[in-house]
ZAVO-608493 format. One record per atom (N, C-alpha, C): residue number from 1; atom name; x, y, z; residue in three letters. Coordinates in pm, 1 decimal, always signed. Example, Ala and Ser with C-alpha at 12.3 -4.5 7.8 and 13.67 -1.06 7.14 Angstrom:
+-----+------+----------+----------+----------+------+
| seq | atom |       px |       py |       pz | type |
+-----+------+----------+----------+----------+------+
|   1 |    N |  +1319.0 |   -569.0 |   +780.0 |  ALA |
|   1 |   CA |  +1230.0 |   -450.0 |   +780.0 |  ALA |
|   1 |    C |  +1320.0 |   -330.0 |   +780.0 |  ALA |
|   2 |    N |  +1285.0 |   -225.0 |   +708.0 |  SER |
|   2 |   CA |  +1367.0 |   -106.0 |   +714.0 |  SER |
|   2 |    C |  +1290.0 |     +3.0 |   +787.0 |  SER |
+-----+------+----------+----------+----------+------+
END
This chain:
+-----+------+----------+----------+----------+------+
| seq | atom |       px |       py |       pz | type |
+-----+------+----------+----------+----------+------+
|   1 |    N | +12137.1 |  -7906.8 |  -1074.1 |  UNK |
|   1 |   CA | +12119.1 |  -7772.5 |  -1021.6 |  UNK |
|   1 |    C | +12080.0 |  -7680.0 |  -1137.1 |  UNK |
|   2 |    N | +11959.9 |  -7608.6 |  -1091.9 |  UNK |
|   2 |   CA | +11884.7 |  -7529.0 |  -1225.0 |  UNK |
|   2 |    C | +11997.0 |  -7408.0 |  -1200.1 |  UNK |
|   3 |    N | +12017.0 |  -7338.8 |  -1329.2 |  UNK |
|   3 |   CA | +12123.0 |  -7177.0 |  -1362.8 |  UNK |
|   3 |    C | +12105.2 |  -7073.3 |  -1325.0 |  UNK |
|   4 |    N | +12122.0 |  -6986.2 |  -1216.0 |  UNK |
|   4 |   CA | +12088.7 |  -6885.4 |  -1131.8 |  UNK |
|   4 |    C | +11987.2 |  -6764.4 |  -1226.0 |  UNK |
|   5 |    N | +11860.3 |  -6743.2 |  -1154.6 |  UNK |
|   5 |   CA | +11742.2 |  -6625.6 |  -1217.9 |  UNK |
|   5 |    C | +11871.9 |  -6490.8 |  -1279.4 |  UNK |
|   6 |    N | +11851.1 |  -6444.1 |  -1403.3 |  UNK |
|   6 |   CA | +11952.4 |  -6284.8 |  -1394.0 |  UNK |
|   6 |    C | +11856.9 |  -6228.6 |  -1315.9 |  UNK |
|   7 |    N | +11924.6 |  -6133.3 |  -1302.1 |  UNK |
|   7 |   CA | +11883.0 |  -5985.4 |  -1200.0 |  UNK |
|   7 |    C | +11786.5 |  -5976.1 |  -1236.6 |  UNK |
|   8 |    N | +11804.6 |  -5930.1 |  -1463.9 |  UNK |
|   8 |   CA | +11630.5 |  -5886.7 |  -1521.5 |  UNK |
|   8 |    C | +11527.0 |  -5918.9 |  -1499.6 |  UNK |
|   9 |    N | +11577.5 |  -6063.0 |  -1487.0 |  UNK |
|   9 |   CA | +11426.5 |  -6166.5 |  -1456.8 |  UNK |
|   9 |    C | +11390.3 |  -6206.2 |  -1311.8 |  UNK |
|  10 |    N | +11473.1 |  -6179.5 |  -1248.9 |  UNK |
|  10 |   CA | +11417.6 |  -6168.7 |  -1106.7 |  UNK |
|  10 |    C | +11344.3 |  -6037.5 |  -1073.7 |  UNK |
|  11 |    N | +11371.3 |  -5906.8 |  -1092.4 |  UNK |
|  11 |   CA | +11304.9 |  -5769.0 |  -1086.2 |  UNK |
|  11 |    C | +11191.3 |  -5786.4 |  -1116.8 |  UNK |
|  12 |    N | +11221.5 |  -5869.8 |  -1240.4 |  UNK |
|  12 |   CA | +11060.4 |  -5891.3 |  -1374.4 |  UNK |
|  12 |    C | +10959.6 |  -5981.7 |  -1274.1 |  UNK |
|  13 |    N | +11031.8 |  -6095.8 |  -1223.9 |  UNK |
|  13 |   CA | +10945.9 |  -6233.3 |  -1172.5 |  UNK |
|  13 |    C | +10918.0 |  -6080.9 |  -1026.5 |  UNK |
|  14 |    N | +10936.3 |  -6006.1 |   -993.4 |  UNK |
|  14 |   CA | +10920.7 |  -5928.2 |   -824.4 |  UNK |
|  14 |    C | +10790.2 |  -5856.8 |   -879.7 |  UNK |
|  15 |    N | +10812.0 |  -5797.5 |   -974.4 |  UNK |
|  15 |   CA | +10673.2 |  -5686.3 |  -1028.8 |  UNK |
|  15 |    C | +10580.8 |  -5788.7 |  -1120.2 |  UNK |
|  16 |    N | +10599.1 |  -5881.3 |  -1133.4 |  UNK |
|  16 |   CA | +10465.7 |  -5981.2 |  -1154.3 |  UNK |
|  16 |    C | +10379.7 |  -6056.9 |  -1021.8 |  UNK |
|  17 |    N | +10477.6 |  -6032.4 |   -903.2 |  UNK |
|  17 |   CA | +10428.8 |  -6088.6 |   -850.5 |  UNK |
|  17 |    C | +10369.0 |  -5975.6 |   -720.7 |  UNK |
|  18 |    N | +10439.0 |  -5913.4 |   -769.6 |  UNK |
|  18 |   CA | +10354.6 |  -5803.7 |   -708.2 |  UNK |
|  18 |    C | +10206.7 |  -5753.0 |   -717.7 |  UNK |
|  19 |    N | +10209.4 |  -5765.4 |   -860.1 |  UNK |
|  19 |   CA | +10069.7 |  -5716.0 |   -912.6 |  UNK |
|  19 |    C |  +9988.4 |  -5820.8 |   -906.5 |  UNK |
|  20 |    N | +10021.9 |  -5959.1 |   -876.0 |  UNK |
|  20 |   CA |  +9939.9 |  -6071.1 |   -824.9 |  UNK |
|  20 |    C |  +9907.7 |  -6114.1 |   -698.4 |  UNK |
|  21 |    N | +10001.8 |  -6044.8 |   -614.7 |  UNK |
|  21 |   CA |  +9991.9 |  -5984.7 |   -482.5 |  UNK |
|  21 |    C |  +9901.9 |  -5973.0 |   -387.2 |  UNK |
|  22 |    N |  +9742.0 |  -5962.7 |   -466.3 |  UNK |
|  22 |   CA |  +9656.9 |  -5948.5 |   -368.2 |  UNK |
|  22 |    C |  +9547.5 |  -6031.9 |   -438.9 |  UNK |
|  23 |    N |  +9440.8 |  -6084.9 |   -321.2 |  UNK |
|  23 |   CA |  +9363.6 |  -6185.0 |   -381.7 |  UNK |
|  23 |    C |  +9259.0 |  -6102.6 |   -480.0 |  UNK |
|  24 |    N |  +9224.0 |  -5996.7 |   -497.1 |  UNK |
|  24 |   CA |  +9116.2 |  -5920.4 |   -605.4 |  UNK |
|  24 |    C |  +9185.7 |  -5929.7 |   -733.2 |  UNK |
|  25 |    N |  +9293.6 |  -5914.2 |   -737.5 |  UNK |
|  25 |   CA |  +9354.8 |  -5898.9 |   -882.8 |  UNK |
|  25 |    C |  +9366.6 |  -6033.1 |   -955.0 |  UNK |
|  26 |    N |  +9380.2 |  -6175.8 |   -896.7 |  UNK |
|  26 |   CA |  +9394.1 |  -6303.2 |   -857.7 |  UNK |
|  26 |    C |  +9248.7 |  -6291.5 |   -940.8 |  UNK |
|  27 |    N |  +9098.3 |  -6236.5 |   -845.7 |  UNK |
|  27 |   CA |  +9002.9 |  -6262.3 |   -897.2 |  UNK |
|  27 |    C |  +8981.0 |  -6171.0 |  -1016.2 |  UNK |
|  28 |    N |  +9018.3 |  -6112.2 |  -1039.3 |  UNK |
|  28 |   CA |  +8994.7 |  -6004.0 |  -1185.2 |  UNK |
|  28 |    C |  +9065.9 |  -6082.2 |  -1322.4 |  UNK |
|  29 |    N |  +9183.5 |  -6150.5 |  -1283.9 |  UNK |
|  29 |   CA |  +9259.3 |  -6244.7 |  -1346.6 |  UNK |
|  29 |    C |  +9144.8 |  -6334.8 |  -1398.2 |  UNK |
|  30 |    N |  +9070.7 |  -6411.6 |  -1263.7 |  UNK |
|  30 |   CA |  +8976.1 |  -6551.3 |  -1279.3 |  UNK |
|  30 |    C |  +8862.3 |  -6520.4 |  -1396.7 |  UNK |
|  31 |    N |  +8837.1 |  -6396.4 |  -1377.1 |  UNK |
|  31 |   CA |  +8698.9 |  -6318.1 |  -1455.5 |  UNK |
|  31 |    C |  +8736.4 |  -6322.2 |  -1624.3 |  UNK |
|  32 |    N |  +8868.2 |  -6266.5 |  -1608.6 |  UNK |
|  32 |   CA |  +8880.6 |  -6200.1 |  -1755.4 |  UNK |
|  32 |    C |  +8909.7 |  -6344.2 |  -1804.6 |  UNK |
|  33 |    N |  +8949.5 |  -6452.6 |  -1790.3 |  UNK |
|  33 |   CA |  +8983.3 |  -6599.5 |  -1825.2 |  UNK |
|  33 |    C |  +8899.7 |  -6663.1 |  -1859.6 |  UNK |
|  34 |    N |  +8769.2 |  -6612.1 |  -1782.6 |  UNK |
|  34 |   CA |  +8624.3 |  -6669.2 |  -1899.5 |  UNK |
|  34 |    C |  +8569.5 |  -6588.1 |  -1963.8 |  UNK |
|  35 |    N |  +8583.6 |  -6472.8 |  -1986.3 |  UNK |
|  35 |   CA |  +8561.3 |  -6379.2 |  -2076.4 |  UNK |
|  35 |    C |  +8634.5 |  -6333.0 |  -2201.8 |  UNK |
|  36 |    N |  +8606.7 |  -6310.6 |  -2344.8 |  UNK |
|  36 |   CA |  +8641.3 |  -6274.3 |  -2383.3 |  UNK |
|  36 |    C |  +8738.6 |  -6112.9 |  -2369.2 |  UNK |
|  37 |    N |  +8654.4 |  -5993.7 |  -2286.3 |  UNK |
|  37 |   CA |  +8691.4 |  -5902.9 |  -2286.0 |  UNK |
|  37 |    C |  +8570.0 |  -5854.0 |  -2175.9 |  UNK |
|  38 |    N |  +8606.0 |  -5789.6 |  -2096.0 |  UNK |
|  38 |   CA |  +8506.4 |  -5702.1 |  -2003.2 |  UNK |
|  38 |    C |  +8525.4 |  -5532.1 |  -1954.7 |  UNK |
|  39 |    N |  +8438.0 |  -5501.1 |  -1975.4 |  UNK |
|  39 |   CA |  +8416.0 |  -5361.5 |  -1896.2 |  UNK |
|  39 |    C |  +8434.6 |  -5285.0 |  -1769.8 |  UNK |
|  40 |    N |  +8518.6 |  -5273.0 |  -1683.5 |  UNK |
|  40 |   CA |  +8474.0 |  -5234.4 |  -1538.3 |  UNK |
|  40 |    C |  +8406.1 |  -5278.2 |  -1497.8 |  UNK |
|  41 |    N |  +8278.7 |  -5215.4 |  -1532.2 |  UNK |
|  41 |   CA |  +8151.6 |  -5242.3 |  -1476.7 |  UNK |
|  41 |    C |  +8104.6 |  -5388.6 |  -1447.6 |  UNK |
|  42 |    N |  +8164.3 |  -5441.9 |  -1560.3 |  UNK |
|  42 |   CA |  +8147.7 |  -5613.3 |  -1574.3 |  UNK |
|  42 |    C |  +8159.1 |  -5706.6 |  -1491.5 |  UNK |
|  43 |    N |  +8297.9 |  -5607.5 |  -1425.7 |  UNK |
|  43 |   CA |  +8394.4 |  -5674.3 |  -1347.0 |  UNK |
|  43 |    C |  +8327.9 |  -5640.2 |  -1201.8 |  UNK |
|  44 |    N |  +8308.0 |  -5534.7 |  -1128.5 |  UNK |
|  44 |   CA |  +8231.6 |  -5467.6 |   -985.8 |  UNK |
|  44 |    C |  +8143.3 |  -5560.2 |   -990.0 |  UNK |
|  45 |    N |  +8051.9 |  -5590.1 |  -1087.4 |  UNK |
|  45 |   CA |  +7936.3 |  -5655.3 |  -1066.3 |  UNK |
|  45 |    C |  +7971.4 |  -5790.6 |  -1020.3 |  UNK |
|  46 |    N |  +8073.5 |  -5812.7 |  -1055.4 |  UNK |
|  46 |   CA |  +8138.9 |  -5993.8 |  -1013.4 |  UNK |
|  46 |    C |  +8184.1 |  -5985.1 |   -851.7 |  UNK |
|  47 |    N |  +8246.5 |  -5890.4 |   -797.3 |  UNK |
|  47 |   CA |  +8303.0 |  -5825.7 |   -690.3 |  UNK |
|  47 |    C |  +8179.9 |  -5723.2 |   -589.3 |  UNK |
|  48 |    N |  +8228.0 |  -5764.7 |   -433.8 |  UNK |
|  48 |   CA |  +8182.9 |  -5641.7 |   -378.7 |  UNK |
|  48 |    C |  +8265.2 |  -5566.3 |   -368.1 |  UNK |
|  49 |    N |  +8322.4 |  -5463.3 |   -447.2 |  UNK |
|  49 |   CA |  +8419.1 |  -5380.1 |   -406.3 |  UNK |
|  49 |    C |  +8333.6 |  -5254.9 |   -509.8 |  UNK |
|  50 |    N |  +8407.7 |  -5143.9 |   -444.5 |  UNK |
|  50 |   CA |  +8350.5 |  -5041.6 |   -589.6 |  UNK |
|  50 |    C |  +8403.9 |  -5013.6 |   -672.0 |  UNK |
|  51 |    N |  +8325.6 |  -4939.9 |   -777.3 |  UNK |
|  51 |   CA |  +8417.4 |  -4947.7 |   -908.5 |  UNK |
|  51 |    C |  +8584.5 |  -4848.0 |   -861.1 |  UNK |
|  52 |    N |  +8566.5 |  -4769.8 |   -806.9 |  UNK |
|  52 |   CA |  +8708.8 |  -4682.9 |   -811.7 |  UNK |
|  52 |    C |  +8806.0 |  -4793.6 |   -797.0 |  UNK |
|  53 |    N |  +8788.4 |  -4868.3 |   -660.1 |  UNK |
|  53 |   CA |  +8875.7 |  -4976.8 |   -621.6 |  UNK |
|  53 |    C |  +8875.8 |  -5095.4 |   -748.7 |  UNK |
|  54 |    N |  +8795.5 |  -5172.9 |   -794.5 |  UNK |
|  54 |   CA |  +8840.0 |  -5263.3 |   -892.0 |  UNK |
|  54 |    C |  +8940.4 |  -5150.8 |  -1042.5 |  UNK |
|  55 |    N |  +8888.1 |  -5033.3 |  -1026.2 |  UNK |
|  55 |   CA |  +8961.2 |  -4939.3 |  -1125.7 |  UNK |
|  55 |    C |  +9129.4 |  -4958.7 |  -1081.8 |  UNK |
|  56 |    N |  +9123.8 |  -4953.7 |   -969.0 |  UNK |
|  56 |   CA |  +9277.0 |  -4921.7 |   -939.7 |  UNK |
|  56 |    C |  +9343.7 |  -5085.7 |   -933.7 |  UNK |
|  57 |    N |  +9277.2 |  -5183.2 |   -913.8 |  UNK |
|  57 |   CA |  +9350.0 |  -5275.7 |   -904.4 |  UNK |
|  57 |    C |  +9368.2 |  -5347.9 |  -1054.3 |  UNK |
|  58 |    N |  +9272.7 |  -5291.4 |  -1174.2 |  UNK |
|  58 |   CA |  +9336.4 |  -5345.0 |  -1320.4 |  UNK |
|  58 |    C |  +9402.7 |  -5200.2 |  -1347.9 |  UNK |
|  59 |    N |  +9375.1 |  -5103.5 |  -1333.4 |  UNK |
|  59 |   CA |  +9514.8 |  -5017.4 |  -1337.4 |  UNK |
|  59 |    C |  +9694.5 |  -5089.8 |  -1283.2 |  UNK |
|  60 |    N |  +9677.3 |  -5174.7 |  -1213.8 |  UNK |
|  60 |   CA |  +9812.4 |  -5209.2 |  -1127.0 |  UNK |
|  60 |    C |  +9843.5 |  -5396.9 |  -1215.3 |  UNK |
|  61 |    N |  +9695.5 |  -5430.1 |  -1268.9 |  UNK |
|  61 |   CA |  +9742.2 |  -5578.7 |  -1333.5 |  UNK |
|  61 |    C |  +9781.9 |  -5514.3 |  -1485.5 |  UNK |
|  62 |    N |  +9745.4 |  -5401.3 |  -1563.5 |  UNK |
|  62 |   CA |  +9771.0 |  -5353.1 |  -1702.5 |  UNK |
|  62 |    C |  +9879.7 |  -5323.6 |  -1681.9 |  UNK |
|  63 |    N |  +9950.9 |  -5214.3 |  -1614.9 |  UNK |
|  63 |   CA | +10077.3 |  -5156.9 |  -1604.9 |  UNK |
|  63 |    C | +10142.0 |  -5254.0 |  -1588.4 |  UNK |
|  64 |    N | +10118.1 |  -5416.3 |  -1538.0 |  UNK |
|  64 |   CA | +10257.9 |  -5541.2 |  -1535.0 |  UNK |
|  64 |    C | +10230.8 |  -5567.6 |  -1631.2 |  UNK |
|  65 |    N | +10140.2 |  -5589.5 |  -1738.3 |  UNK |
|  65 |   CA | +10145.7 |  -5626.6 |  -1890.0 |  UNK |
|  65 |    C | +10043.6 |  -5762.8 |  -1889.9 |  UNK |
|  66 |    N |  +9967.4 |  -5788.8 |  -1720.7 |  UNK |
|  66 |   CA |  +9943.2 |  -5908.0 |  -1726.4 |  UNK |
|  66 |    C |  +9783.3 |  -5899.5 |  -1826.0 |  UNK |
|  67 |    N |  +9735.2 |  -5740.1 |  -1820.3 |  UNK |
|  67 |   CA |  +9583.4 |  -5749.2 |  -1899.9 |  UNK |
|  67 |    C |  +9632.1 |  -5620.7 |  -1986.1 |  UNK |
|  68 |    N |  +9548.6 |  -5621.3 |  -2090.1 |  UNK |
|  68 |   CA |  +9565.3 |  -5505.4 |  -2174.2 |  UNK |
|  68 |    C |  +9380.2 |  -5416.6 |  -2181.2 |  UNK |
|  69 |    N |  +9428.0 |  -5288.9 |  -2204.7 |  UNK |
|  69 |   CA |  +9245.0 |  -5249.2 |  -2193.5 |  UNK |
|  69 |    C |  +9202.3 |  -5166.3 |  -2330.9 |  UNK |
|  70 |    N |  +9146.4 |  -5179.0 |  -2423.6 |  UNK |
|  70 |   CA |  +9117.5 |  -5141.6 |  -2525.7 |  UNK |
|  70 |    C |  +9010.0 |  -5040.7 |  -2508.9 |  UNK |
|  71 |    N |  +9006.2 |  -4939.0 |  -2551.3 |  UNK |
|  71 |   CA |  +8931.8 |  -4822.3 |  -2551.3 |  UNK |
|  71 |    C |  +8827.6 |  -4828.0 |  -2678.6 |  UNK |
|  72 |    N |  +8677.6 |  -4815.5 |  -2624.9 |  UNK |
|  72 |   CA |  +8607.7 |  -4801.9 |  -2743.1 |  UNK |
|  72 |    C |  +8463.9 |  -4753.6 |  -2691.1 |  UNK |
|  73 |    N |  +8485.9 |  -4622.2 |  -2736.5 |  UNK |
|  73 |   CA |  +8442.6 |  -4531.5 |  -2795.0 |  UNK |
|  73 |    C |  +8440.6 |  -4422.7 |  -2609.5 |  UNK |
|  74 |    N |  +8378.4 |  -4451.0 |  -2510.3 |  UNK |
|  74 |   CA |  +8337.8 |  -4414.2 |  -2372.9 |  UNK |
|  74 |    C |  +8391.9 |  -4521.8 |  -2271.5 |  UNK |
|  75 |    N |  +8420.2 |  -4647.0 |  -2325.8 |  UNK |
|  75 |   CA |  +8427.3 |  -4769.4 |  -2268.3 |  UNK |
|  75 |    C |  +8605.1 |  -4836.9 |  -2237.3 |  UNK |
|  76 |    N |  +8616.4 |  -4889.5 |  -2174.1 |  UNK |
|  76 |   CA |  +8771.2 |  -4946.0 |  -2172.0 |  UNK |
|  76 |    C |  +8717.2 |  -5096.5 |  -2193.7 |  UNK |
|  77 |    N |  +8752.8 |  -5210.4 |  -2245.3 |  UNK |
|  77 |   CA |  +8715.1 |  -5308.9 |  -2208.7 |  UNK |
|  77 |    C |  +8874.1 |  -5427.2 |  -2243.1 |  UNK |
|  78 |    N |  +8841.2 |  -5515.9 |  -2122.3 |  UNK |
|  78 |   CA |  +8988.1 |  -5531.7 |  -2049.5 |  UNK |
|  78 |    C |  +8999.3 |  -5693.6 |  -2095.1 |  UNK |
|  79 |    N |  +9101.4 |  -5742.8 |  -2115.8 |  UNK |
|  79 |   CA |  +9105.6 |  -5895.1 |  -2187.9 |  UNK |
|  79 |    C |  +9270.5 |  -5926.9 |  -2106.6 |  UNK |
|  80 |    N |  +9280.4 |  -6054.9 |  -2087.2 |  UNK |
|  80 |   CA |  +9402.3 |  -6107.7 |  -2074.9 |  UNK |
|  80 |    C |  +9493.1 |  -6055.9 |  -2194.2 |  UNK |
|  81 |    N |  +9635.0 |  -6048.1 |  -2149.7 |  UNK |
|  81 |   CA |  +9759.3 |  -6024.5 |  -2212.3 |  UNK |
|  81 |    C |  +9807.2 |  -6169.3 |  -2223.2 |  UNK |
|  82 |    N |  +9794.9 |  -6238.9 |  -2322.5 |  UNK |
|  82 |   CA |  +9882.5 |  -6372.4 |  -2366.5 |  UNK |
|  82 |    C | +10020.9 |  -6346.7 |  -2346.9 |  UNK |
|  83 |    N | +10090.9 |  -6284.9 |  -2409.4 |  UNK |
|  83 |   CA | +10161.6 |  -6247.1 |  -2384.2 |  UNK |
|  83 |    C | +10261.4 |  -6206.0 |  -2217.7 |  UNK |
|  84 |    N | +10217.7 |  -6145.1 |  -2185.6 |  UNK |
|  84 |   CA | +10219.0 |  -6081.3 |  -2100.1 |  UNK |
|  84 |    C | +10216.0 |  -6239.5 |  -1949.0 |  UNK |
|  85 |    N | +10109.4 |  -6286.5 |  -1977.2 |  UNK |
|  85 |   CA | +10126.9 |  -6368.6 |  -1904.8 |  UNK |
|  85 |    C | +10224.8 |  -6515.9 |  -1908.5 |  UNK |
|  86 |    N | +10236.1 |  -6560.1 |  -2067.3 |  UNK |
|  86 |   CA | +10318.8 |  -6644.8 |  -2100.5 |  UNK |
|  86 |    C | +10510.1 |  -6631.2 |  -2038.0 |  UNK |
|  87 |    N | +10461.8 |  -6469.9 |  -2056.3 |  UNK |
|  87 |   CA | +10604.8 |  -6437.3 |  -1982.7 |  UNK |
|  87 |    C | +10620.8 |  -6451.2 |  -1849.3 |  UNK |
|  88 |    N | +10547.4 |  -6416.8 |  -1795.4 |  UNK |
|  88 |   CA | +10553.3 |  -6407.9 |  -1641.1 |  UNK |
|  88 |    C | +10524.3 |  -6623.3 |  -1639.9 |  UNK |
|  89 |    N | +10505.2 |  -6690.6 |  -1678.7 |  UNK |
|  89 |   CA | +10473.8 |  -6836.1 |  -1669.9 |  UNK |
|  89 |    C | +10593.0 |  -6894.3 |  -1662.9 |  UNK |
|  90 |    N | +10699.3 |  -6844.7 |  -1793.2 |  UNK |
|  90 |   CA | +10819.5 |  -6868.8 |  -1849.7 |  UNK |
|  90 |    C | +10942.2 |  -6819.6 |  -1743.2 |  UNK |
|  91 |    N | +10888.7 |  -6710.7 |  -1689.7 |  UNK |
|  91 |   CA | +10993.3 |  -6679.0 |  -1560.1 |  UNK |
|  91 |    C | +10966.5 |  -6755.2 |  -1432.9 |  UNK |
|  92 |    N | +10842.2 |  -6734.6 |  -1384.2 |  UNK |
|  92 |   CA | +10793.0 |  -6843.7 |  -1293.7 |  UNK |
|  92 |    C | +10878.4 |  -7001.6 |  -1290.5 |  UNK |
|  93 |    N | +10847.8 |  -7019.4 |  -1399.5 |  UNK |
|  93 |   CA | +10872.2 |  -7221.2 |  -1463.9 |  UNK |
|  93 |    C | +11031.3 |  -7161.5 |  -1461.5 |  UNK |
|  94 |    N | +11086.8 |  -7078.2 |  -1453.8 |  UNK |
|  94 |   CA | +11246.1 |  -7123.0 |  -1454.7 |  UNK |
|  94 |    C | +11315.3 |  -7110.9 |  -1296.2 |  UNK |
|  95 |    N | +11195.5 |  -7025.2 |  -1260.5 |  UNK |
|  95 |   CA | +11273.2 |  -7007.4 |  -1118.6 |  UNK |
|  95 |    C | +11247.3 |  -7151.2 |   -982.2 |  UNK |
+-----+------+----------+----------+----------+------+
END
């Protein structure tokens, strides 16, 4: 018998899986995994959705820690969180 999730990491494993929650973010995930780093724009063009909407749905995968978005210069450009995801893997794999 595996050792009961704590609370922390169950809250934690609820808002990871939240923000994975819907199949666009799933595909914004798939995108940035062969990319080094992408732009918005990068990303709409992969998607029929518009940019406001792919805006709001890596707004909702950054705030879980699962992507990070680097600012340069006019531009945001958005890369997987190693981190970020190793954790959410590590909670996953225990639960």
């Amino acid at each position: 018998m595996s050792a009961p999730i704590q609370n922390i990491d169950a809250e934690l494993l609820a808002h990871y899986c939240k923000a994975m929650g819907h199949p666009v973010r799933i595909q914004i995930i798939n995108i940035l995994k062969d990319s080094e780093q992408c732009d918005c724009g990068d990303i709409v063009d992969q998607l029929p959705l518009a940019q406001s909407t792919v805006s709001q749905h890596l707004k909702v995968l950054k705030d879980a820690g699962l992507i990070r978005g680097n600012v340069v210069g006019t531009r945001t450009l958005y890369s997987l969180n190693p981190k970020g995801l190793t954790h959410f893997k590590k909670i996953v794999d225990h639960f």
